[in-house]
RODRENBA-20458 format. One record per residue (C-alpha): residue in three letters; x, y, z; chain; residue number from 1. Coordinates in Angstrom, 1 decimal. Each point is the difference from the previous one (the first is absolute). Layout:
BEGIN
+-----+--------+--------+--------+---+-----+
!   r !   east !  north !     up ! c !   k !
+-----+--------+--------+--------+---+-----+
! ALA !      X !      Y !      Z ! A ! NUM !
...
+-----+--------+--------+--------+---+-----+
END
This chain:
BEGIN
+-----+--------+--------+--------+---+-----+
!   r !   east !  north !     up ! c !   k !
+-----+--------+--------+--------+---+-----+
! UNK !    0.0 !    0.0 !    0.0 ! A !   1 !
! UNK !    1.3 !    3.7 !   -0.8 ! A !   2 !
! UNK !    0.3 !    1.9 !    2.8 ! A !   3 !
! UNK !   -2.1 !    2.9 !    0.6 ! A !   4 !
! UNK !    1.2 !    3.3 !   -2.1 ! A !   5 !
! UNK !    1.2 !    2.3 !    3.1 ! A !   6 !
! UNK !   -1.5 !    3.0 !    0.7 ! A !   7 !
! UNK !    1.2 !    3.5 !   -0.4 ! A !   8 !
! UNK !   -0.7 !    3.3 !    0.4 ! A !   9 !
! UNK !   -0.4 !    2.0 !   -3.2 ! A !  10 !
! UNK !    1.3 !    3.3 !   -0.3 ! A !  11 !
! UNK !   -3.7 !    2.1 !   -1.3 ! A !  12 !
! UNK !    0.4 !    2.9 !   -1.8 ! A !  13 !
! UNK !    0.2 !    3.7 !    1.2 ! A !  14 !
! UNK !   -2.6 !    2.8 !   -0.2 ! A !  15 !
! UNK !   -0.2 !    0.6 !   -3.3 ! A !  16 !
! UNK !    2.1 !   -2.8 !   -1.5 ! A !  17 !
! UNK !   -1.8 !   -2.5 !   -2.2 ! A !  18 !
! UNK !   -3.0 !   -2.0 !    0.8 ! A !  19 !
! UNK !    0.8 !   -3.2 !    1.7 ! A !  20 !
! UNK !    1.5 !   -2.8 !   -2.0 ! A !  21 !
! UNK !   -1.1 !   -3.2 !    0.8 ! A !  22 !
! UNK !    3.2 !   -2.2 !   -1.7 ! A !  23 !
! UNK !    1.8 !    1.9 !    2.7 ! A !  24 !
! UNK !   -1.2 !   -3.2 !    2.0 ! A !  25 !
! UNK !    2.1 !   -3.1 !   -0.4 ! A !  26 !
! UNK !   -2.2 !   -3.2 !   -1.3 ! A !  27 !
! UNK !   -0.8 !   -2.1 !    3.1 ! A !  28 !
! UNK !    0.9 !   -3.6 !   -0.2 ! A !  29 !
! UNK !   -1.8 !   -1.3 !    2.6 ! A !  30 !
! UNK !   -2.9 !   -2.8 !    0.3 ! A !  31 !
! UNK !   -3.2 !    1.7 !    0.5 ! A !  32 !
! UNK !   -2.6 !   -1.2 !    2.1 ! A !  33 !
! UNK !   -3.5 !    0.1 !   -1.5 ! A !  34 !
! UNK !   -1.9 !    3.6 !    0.0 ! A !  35 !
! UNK !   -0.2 !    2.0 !    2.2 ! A !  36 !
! UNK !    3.6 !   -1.1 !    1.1 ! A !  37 !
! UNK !   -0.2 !    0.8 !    3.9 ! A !  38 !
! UNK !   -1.7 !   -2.0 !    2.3 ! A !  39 !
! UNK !   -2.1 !    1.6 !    2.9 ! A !  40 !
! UNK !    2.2 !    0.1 !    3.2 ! A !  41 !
! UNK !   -0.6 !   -3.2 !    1.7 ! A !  42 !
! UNK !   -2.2 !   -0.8 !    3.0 ! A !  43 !
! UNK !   -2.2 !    2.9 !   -1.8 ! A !  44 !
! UNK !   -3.8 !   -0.5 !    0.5 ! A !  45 !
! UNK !   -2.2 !   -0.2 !   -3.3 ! A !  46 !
! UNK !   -2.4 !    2.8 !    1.3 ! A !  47 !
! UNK !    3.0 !    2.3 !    1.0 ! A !  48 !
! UNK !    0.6 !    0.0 !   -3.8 ! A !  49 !
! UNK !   -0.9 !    2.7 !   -2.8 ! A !  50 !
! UNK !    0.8 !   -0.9 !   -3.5 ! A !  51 !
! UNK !   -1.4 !    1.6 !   -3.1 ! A !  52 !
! UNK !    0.9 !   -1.9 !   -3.3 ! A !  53 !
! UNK !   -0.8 !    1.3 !   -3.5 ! A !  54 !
! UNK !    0.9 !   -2.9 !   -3.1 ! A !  55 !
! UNK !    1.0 !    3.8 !   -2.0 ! A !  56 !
! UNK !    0.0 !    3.5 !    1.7 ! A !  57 !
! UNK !    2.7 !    3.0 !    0.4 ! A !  58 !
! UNK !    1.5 !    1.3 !    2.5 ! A !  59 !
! UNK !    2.7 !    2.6 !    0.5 ! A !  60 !
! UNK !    3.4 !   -1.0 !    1.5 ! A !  61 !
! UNK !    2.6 !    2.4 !    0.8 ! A !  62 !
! UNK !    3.3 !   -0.6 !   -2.1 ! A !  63 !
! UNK !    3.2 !    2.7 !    0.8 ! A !  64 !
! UNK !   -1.7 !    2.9 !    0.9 ! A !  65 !
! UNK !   -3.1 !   -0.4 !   -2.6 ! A !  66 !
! UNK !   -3.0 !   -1.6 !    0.0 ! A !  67 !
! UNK !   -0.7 !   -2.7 !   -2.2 ! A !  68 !
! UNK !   -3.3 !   -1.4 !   -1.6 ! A !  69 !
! UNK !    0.0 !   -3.7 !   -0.1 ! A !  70 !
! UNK !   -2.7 !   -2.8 !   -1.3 ! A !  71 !
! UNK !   -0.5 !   -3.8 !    0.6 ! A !  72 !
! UNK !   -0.7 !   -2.6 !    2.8 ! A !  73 !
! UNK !   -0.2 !    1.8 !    3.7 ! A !  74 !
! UNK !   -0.5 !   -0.8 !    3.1 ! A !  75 !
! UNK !   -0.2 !    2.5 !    2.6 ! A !  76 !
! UNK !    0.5 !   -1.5 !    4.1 ! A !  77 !
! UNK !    0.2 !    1.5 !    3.1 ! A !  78 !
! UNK !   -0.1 !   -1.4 !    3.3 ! A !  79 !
! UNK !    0.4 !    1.5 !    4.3 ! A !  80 !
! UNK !    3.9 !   -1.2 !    0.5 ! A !  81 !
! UNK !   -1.6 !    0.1 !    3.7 ! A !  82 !
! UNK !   -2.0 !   -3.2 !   -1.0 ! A !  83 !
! UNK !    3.3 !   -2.0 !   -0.5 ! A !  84 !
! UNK !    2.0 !    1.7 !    2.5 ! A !  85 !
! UNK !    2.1 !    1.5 !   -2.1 ! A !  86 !
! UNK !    1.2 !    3.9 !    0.3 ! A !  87 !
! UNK !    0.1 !    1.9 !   -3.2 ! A !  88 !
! UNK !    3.6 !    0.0 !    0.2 ! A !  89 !
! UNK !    0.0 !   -3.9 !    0.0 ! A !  90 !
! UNK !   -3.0 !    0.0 !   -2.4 ! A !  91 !
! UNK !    2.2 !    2.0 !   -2.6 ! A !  92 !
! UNK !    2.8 !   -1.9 !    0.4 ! A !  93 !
! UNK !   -1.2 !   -3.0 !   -0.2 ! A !  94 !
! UNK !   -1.6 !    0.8 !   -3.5 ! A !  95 !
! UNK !    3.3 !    2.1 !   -1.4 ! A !  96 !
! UNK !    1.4 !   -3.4 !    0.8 ! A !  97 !
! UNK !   -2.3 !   -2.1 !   -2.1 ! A !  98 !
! UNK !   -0.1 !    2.3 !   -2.9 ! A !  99 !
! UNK !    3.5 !    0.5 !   -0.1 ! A ! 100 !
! UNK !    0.1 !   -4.2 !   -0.1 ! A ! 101 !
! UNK !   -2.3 !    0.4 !   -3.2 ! A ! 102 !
! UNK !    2.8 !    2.5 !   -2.0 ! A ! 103 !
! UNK !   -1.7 !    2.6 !    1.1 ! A ! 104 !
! UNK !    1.3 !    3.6 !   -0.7 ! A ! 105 !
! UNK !   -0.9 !    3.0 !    2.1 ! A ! 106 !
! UNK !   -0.8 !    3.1 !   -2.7 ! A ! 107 !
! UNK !   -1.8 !    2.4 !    2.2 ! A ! 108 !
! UNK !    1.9 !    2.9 !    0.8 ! A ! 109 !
! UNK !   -2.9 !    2.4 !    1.4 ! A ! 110 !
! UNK !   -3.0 !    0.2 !    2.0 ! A ! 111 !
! UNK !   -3.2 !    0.8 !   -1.9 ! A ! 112 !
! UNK !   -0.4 !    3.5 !    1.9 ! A ! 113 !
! UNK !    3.2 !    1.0 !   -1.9 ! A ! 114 !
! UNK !   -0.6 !    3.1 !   -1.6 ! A ! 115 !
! UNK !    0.9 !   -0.3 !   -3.3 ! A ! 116 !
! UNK !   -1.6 !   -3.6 !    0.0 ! A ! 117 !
! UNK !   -3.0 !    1.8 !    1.1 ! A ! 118 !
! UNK !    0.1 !    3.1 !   -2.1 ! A ! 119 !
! UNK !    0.3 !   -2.7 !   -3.5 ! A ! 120 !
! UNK !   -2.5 !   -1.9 !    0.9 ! A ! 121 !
! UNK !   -3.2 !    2.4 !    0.3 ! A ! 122 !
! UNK !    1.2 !    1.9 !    3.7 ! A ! 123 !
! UNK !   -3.0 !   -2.0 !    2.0 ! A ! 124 !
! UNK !    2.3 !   -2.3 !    2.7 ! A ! 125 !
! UNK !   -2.9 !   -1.7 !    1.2 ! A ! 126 !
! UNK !   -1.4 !   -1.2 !   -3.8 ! A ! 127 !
! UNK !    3.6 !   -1.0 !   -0.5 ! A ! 128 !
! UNK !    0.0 !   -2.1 !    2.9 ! A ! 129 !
! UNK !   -3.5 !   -1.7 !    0.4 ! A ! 130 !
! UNK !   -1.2 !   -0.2 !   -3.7 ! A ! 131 !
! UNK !    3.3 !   -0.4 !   -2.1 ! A ! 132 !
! UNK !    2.6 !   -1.7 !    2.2 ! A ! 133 !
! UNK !   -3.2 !   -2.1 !    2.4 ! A ! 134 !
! UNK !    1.6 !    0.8 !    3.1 ! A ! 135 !
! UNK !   -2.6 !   -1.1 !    2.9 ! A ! 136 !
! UNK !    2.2 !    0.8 !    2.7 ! A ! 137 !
! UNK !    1.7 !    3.3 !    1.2 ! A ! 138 !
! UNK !    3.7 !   -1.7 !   -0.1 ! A ! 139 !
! UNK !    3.2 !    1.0 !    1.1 ! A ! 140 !
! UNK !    2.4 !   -1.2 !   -2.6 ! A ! 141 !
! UNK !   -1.3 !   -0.1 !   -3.8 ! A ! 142 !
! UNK !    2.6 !   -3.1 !   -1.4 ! A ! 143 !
! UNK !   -0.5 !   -1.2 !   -3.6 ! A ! 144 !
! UNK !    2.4 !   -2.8 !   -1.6 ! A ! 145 !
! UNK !   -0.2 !   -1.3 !   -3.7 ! A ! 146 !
! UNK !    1.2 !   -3.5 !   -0.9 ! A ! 147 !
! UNK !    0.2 !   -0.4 !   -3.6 ! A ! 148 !
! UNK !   -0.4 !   -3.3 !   -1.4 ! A ! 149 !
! UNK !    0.6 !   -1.0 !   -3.7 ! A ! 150 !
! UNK !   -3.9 !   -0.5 !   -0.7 ! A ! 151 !
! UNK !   -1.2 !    3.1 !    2.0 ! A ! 152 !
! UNK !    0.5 !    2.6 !    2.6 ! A ! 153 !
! UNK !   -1.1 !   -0.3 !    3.5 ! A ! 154 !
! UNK !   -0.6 !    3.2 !    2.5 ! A ! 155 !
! UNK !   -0.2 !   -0.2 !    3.7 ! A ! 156 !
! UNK !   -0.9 !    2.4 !    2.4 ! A ! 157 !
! UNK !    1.1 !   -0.5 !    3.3 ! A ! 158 !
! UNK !   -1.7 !    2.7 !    2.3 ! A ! 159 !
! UNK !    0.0 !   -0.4 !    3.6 ! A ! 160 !
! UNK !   -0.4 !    2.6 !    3.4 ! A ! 161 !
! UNK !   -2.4 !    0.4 !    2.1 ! A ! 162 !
! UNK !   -0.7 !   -3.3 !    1.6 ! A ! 163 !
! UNK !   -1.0 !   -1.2 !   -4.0 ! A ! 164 !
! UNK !    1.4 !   -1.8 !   -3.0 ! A ! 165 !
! UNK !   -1.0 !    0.4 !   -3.0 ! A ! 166 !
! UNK !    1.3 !   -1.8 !   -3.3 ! A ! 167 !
! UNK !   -1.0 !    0.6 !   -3.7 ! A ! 168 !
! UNK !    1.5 !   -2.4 !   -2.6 ! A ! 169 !
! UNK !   -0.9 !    0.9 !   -3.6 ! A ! 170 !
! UNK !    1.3 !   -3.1 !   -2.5 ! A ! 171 !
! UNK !   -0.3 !    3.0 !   -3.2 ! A ! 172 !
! UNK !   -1.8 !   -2.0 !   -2.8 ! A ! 173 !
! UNK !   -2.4 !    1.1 !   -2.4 ! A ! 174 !
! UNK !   -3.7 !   -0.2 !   -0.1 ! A ! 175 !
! UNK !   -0.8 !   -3.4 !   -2.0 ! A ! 176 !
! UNK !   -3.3 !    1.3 !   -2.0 ! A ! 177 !
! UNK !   -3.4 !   -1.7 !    0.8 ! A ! 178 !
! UNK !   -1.8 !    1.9 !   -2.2 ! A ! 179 !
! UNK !    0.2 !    0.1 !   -3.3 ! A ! 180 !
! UNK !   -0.5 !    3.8 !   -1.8 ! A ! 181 !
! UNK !   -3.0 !    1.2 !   -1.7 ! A ! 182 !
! UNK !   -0.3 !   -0.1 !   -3.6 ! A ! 183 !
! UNK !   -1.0 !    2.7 !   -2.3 ! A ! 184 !
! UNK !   -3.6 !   -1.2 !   -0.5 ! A ! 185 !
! UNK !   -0.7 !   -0.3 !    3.9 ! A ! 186 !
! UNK !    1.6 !    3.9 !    0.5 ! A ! 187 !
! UNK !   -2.9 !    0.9 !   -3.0 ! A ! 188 !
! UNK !   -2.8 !   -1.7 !    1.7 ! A ! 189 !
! UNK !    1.2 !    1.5 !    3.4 ! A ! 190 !
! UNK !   -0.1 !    3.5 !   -1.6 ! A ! 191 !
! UNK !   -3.2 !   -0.1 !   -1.6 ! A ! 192 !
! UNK !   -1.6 !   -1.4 !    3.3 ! A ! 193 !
! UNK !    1.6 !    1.9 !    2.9 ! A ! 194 !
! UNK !    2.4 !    2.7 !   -1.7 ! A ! 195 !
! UNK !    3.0 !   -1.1 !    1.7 ! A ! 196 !
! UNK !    2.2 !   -3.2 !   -0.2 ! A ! 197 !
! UNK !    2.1 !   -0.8 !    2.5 ! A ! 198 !
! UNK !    3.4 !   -1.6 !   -0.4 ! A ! 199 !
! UNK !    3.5 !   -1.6 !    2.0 ! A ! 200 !
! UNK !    2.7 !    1.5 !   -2.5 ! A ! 201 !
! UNK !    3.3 !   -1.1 !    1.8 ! A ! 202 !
! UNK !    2.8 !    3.0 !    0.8 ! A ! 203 !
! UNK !    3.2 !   -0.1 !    1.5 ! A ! 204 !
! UNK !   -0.1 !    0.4 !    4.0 ! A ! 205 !
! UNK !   -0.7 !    3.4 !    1.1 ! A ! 206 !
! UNK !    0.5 !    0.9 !   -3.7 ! A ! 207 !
! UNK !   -1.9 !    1.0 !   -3.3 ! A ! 208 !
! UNK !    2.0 !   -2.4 !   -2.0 ! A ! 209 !
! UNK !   -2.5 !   -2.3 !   -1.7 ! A ! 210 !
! UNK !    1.7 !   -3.9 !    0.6 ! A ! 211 !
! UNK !    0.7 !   -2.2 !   -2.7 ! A ! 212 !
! UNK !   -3.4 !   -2.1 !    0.7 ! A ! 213 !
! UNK !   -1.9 !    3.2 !    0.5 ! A ! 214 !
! UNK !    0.5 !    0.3 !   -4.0 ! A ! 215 !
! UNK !   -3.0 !   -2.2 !   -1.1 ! A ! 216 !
! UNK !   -2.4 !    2.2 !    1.4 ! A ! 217 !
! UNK !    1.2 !    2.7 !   -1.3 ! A ! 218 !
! UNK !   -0.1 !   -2.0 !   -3.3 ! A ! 219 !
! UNK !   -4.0 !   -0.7 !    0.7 ! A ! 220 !
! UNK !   -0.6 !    3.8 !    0.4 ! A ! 221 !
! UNK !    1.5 !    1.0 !   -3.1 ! A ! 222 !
! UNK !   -2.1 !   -2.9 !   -1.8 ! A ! 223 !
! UNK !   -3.3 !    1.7 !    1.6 ! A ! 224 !
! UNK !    0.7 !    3.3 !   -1.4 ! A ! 225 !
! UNK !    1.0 !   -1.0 !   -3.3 ! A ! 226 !
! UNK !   -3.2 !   -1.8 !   -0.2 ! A ! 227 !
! UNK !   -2.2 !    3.0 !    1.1 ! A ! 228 !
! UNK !    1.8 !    3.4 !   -2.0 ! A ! 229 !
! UNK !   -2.1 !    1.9 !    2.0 ! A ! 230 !
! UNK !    0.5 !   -0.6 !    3.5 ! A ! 231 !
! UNK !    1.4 !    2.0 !    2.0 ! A ! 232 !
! UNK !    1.3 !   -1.2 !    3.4 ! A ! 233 !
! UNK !    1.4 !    1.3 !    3.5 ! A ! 234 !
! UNK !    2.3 !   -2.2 !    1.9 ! A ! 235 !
! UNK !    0.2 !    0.3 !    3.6 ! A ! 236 !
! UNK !    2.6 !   -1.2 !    2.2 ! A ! 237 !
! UNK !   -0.8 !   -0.9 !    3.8 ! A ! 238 !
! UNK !    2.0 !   -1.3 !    2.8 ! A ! 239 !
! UNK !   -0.1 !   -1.6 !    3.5 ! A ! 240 !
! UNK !    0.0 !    2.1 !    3.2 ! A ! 241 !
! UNK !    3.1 !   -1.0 !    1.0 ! A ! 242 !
! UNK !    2.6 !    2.8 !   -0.1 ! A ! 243 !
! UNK !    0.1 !    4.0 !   -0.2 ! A ! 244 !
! UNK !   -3.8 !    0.7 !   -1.5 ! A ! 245 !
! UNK !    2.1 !    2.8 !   -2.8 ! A ! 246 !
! UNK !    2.6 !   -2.7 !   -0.8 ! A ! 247 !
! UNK !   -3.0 !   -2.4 !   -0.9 ! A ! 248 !
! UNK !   -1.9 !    2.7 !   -1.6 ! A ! 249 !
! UNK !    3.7 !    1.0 !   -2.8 ! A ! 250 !
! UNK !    0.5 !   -3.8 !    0.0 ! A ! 251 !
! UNK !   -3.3 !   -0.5 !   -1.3 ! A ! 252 !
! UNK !   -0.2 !    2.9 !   -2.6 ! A ! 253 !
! UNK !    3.6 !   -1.5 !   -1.2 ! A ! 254 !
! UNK !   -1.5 !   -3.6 !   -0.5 ! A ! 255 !
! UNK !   -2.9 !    1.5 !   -2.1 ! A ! 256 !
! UNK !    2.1 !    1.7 !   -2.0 ! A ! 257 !
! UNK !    2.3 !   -2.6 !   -0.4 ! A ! 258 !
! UNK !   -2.9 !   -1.6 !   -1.8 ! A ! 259 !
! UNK !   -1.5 !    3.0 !   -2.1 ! A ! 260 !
! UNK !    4.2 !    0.1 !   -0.9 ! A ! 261 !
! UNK !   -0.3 !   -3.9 !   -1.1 ! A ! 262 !
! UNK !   -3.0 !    0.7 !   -1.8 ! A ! 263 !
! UNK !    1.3 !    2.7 !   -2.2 ! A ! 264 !
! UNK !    3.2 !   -1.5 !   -0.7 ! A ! 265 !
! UNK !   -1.9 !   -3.0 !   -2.0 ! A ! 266 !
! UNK !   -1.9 !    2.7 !   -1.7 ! A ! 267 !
! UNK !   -3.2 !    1.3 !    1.9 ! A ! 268 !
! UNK !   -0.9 !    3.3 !   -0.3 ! A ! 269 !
! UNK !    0.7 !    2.0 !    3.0 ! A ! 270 !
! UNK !   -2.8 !    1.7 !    0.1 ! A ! 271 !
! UNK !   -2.0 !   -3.2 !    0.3 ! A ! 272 !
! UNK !    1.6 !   -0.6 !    3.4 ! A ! 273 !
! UNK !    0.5 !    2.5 !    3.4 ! A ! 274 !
! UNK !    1.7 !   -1.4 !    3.3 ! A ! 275 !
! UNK !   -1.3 !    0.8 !    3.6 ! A ! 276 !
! UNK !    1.4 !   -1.5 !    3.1 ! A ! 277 !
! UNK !   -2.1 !   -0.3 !    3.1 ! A ! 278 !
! UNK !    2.3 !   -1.7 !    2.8 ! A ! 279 !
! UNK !   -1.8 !   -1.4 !    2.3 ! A ! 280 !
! UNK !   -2.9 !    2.5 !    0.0 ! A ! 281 !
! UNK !   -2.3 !   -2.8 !   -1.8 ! A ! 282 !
! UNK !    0.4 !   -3.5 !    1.4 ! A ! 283 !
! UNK !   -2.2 !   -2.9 !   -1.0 ! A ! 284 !
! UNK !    1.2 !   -2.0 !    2.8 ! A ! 285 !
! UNK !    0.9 !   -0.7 !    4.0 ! A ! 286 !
! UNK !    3.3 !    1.6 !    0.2 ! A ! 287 !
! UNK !    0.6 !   -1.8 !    3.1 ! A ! 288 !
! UNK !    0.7 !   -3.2 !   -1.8 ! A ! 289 !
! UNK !    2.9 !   -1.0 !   -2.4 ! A ! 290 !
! UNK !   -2.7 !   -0.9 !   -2.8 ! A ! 291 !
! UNK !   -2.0 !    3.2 !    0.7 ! A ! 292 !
! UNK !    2.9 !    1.7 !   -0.4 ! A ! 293 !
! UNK !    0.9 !   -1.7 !   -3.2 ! A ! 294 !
! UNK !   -3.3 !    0.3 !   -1.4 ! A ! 295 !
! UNK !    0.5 !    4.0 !    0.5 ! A ! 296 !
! UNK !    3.3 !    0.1 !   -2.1 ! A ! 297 !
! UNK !   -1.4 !    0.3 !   -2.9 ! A ! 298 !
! UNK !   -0.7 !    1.6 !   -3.6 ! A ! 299 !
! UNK !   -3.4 !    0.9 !   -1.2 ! A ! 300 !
! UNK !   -1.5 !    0.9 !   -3.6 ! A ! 301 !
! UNK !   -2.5 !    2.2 !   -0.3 ! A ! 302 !
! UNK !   -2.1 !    1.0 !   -3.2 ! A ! 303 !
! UNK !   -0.2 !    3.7 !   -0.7 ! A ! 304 !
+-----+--------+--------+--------+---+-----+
END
């Protein structure tokens, strides 16, 4: 058996310097135990446990002195350390330990009430903390490690303080698609019923880059206005709650024109299309869950 890739502290970049590079962190050799990794501390009770799990969610991790936007398999625990004896001291240890034993590289170089962290990432400390990075706790030390593995990177935050532990392991993946995309024909009938079509175009994270398989709606679209010359259509973009509510609201004006910009590239006349973004002023679900919350990242036709 290899040994387990040793630890080490990497040097994160400055204020100002580059973002965060994530070869900086040496491929970890070791034998991983199944997902989530860590095991809960021993002797601990099953209703002294809190555990969230989501098969494909984000979260944001701090990386250097930035904050990062990742997407795949989390689970989110937490735990009392007084409910196996353990002070947080001990508790933190004893998980540095085991993650370290896993190849696991320490990357965080900040606290998220940093002020240039704060100041980049929409200025609201307490959105940062609750709804981007899922802190439950009021912790004292924020620690996050990266252990890169050939088929995929895996992100653990260690936060532990006041008499809590909380872990959140994200294995990043990408969302394996359970539905398939509407065709042209559907988006027609859709229009002429209700006016609006509503659609799951997939963009880069946190970005208004339309992904590679993102592309064949965009495709579908084009074949509904070539087929009907004379409508005319507005695309809205909408977004979850989660985050600063002007962020969302840009981010979702970018997406739609991202479209519209698709559109007229393979020859629509632009001024069949306009582009609004709505953040998360218009949700059509429970933001409280993960699939509310991806039901409300979305794009939306609507005949004018």
């Amino acid at each position: 058996m290899v040994p387990p890739a040793v630890a080490a502290q990497v040097n994160p970049p400055a204020a100002g310097e580059n973002k965060f590079d994530v070869n900086s962190v040496p491929l970890s050799t070791a034998d991983l135990p199944p997902f989530p990794y860590l095991d809960w501390p021993t002797g601990l009770e099953d209703g002294r446990k809190t555990v969230k799990k989501s098969d494909f969610d984000r979260v944001f991790v701090i990386a250097g002195n930035q904050l990062l936007a990742v997407e795949g398999r989390i689970e989110n625990r937490s735990f009392m350390n007084s409910a196996v004896q353990l002070s947080d001291v001990a508790a933190q240890r004893n998980y540095e330990d085991a993650i370290t034993a896993l190849g696991g590289v320490k990357v965080s170089s900040v606290a998220p009430n940093n002020p240039e962290l704060v100041a980049h990432n929409g200025g609201d400390l307490g959105d940062i903390i609750v709804n981007k990075m899922r802190v439950a706790m009021s912790p004292d030390n924020y620690d996050y490690y990266l252990i890169r593995k050939p088929e995929g990177n895996i992100w653990i935050g260690l936060l532990t303080g006041g008499g809590y532990t909380q872990i959140i392991t994200v294995a990043e993946g990408k969302l394996k698609t359970v539905v398939g995309f509407v065709k042209a024909d559907e988006m027609q009938k859709e229009l002429e019923t209700k006016g609006r079509v509503t659609l799951y175009i997939n963009f880069d994270t946190d970005k208004a880059s339309i992904r590679q398989d993102g592309q064949p709606i965009v495709s579908e679209i084009i074949k509904l206005l070539e087929k009907d010359p004379a409508l005319k259509l507005s695309i809205e973009g909408h977004t979850d709650n989660v985050g600063d509510a002007k962020h969302n609201q840009q981010l979702s004006l970018q997406r739609a024109q991202a479209v519209v910009a698709a559109l007229i590239a393979q020859g629509i006349d632009k001024t069949r299309l306009q582009a609004t973004g709505y953040g998360a002023g218009k949700p059509i679900a429970d933001n409280n869950s993960d699939d509310g919350r991806s039901k409300n990242r979305r794009v939306e036709l609507v005949r004018q």
